[in-house]
C-alpha positions in Angstrom: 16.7 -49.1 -6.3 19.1 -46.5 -8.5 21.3 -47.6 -10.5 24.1 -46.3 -12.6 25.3 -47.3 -16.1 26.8 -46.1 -19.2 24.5 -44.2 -21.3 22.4 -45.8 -24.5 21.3 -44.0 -27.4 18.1 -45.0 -26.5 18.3 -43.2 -22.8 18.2 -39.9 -25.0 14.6 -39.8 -25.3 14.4 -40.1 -21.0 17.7 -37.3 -21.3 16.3 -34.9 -23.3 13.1 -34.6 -20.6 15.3 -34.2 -17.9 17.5 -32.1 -19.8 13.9 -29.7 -20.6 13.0 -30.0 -16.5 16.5 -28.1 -16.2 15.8 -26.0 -18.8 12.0 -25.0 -17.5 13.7 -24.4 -14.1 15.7 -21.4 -15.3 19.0 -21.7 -13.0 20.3 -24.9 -15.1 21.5 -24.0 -18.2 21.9 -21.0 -20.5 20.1 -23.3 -23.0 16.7 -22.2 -24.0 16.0 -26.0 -25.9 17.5 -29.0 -25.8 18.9 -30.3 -28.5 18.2 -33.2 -31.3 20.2 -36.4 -30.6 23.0 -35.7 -33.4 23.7 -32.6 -31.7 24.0 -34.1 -28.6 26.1 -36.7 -29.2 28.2 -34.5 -31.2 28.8 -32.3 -28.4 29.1 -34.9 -25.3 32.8 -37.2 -25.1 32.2 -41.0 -25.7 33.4 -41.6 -22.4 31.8 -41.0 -18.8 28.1 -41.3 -20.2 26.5 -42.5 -17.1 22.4 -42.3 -16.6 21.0 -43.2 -13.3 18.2 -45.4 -13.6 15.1 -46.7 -11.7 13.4 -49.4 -12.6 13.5 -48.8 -16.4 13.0 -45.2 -16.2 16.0 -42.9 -16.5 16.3 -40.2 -13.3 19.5 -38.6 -13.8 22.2 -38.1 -16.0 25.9 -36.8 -15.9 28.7 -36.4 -19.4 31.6 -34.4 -20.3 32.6 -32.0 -22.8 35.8 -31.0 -23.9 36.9 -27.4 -23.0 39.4 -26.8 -25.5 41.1 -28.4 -28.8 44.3 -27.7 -27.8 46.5 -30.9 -26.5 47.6 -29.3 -23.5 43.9 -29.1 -22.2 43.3 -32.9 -23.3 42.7 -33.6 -19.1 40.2 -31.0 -18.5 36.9 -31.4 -18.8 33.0 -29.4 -18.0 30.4 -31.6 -16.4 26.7 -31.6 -17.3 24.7 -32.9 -14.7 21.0 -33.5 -14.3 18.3 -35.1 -12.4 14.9 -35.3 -12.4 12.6 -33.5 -10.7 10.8 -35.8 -9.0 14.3 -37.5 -7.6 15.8 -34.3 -6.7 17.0 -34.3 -2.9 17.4 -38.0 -2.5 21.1 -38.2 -3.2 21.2 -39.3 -7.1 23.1 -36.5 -7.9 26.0 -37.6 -5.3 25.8 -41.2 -6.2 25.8 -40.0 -10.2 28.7 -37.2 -10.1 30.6 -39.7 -7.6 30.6 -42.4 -10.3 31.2 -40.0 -13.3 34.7 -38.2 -11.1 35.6 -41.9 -11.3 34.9 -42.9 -14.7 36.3 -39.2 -15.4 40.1 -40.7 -13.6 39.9 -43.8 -15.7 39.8 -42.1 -18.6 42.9 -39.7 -17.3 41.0 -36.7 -17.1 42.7 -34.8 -14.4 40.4 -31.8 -14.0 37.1 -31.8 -14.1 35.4 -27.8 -14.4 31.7 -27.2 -13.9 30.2 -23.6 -14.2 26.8 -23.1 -12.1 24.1 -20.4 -11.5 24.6 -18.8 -8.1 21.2 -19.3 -7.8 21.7 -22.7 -8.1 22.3 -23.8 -4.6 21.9 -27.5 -4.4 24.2 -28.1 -7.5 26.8 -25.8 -6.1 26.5 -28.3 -2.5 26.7 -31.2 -5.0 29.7 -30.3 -6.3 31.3 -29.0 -3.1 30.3 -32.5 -1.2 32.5 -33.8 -4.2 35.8 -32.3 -4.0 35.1 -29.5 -6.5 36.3 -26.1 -5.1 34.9 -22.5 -6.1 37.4 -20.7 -8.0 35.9 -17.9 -8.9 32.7 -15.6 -10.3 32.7 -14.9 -13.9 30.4 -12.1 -14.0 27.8 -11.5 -16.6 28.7 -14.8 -18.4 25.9 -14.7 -20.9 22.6 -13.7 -21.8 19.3 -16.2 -20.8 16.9 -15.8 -24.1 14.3 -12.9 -21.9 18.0 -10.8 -22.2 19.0 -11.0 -18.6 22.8 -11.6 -18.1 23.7 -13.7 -15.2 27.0 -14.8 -13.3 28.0 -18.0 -13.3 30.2 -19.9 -10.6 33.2 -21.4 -11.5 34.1 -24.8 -10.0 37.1 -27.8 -10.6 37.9 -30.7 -9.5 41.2 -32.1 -9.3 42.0 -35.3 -9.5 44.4 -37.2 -6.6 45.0 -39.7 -8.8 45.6 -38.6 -12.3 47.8 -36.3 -13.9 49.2 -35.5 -10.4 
């Protein structure tokens, strides 16, 4: 049986793997390694940690990042999202961003922004199935670390509850 619960620092060593499956996959993350703990936690908001969890082992995870410094973007957010190979397909990924858009409205986030790889078409169905709407291509959005630039998908989410 899943189960979803606030992060622990000591989920990071089961995050970090998952985080490196994304990585290996190539249509996850501009990232070419994952970072040390500090630098995580450093760049993650306290709030909306959630790991999905089976058994002891962790399967999935989902957190926020701020977008800007600025007080009038204080409601927005950009969603990380993982899950683990071997669980990918069995609806974690719904049941996980499902409990983070709430967690997300607790917190009075009222946007919630995601960007994905076009080729990425199971996390672009994810997000879709969970009220986030495309809003537009940002072409040539960065470099992966071979040189090849790639488009990313923009997404959001607006709340119906907050900040309305």
């Amino acid at each position: 049986m899943v189960t979803i619960r606030k992060f622990k620092p000591d989920d990071y060593a089961g995050v970090k793997s998952i985080y490196q499956q994304g990585i290996d996959m190539g249509d996850a993350t501009f990232q070419h390694q994952t970072p040390e703990w500090l630098d995580w936690n450093k760049s993650k908001l306290e709030a909306c940690r959630l790991v999905a969890v089976e058994d002891t082992d962790v399967i999935g995870w989902a957190a926020l990042s701020t977008v800007s410094g600025l007080c009038v973007f204080k409601g927005i957010a950009e969603v990380s999202l993982y899950i683990s190979d071997k669980t990918q397909g069995q609806g974690v990924g719904h049941t996980l961003l499902s409990a983070l858009i709430c967690c997300s409205e607790k917190q009075g986030l009222w946007t919630l922004q995601s960007g994905i790889f076009p080729e990425n078409k199971a996390s672009l169905a994810l997000h879709k199935k969970n009220g986030f709407r495309e809003v537009g291509i940002r072409e040539k959005m960065g470099a992966m670390q071979d040189g090849t630039w790639r488009d990313v998908v923009f997404m959001e989410r607006r709340s119906r509850v907050t900040g309305i």
